[in-house]
C-alpha distance (Angstrom), angle and dihedral (degrees) to the residues before:
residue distance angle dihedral
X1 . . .
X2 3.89 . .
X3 3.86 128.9 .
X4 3.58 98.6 -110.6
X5 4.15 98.0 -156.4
X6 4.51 128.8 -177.7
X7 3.39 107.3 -139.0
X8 4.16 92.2 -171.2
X9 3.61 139.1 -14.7
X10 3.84 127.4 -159.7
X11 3.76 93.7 -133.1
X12 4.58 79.2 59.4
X13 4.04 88.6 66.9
X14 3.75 104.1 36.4
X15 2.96 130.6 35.8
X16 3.66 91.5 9.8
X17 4.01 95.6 31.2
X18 3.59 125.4 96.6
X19 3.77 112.1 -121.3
X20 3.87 97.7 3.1
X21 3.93 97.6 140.8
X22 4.17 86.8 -161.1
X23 3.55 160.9 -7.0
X24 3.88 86.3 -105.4
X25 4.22 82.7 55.3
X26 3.65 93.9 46.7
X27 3.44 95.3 52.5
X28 3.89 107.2 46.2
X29 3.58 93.7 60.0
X30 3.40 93.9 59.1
X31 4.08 95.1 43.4
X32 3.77 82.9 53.2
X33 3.61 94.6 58.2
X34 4.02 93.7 41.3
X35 3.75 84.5 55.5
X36 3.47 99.8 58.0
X37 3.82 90.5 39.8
X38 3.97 86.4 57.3
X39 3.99 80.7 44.7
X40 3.10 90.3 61.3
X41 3.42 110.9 38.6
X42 3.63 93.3 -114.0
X43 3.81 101.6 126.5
X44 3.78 121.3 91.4
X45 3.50 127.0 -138.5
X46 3.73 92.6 -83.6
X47 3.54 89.2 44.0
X48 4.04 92.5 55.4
X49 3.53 89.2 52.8
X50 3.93 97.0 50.7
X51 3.41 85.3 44.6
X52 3.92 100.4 47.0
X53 3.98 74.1 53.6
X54 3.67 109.1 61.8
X55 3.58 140.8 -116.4
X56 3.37 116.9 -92.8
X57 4.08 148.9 164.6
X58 3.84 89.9 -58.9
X59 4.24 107.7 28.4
X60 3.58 119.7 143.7
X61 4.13 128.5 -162.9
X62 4.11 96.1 -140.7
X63 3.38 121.4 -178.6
X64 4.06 87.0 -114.9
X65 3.25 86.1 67.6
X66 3.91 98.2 67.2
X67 3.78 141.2 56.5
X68 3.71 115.7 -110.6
X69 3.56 87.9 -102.2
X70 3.65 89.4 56.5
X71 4.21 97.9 44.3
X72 4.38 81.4 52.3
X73 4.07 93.1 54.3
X74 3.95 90.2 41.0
X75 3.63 91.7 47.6
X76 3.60 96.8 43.0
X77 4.17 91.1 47.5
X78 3.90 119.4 10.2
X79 3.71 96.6 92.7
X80 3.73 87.2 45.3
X81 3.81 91.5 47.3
X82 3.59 94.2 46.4
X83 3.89 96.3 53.1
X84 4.20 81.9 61.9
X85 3.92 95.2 55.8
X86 3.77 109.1 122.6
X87 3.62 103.7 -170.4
X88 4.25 84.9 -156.0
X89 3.74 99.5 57.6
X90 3.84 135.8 65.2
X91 3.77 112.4 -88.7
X92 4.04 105.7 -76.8
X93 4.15 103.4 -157.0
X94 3.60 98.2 170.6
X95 3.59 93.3 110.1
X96 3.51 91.2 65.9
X97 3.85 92.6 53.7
X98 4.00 91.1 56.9
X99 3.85 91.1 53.7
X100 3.97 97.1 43.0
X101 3.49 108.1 98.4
């Protein structure tokens, strides 16, 4: 049996978050990362179909969701990546660049 692992949940940024000035905030980081996951072919089926879906209120970035490709970048960078987020300025994805290899 897998380890099934959540990488980030809206609900962790707002209303739980500290600093997240909105639901609006909350949620456009983590369409910014499922874009460049989709970008980069990184999603797996299940992920193509959450992300065909939307993010909303309650989404969650699983590890289900991702190839194994995908679950090694996030585990080698989301908590890194997440430490960056500045809820006041345009989504900076950069960091994800430099680790994509």
């Amino acid at each position: 049996m897998s380890k099934y692992k959540v990488y980030d949940k809206v609900p962790w940024h707002y209303p739980e978050g500290k600093n997240c000035p909105s639901l609006s905030a909350a949620k456009i980081h983590l369409k910014s990362i499922m874009n460049w996951l989709k970008n980069k072919n990184l999603l797996s089926d299940e992920g193509l179909e959450i992300y065909n879906i939307g993010v909303d209120a309650d989404f969650a970035i699983t590890s289900s969701m991702l190839t194994k490709k995908g679950n090694e970048i996030m585990q080698k960078g989301y908590s890194n990546w997440l430490k960056m987020i500045d809820y006041n300025q345009p989504v900076d994805l950069s960091y994800w660049e430099s680790i994509f290899d």
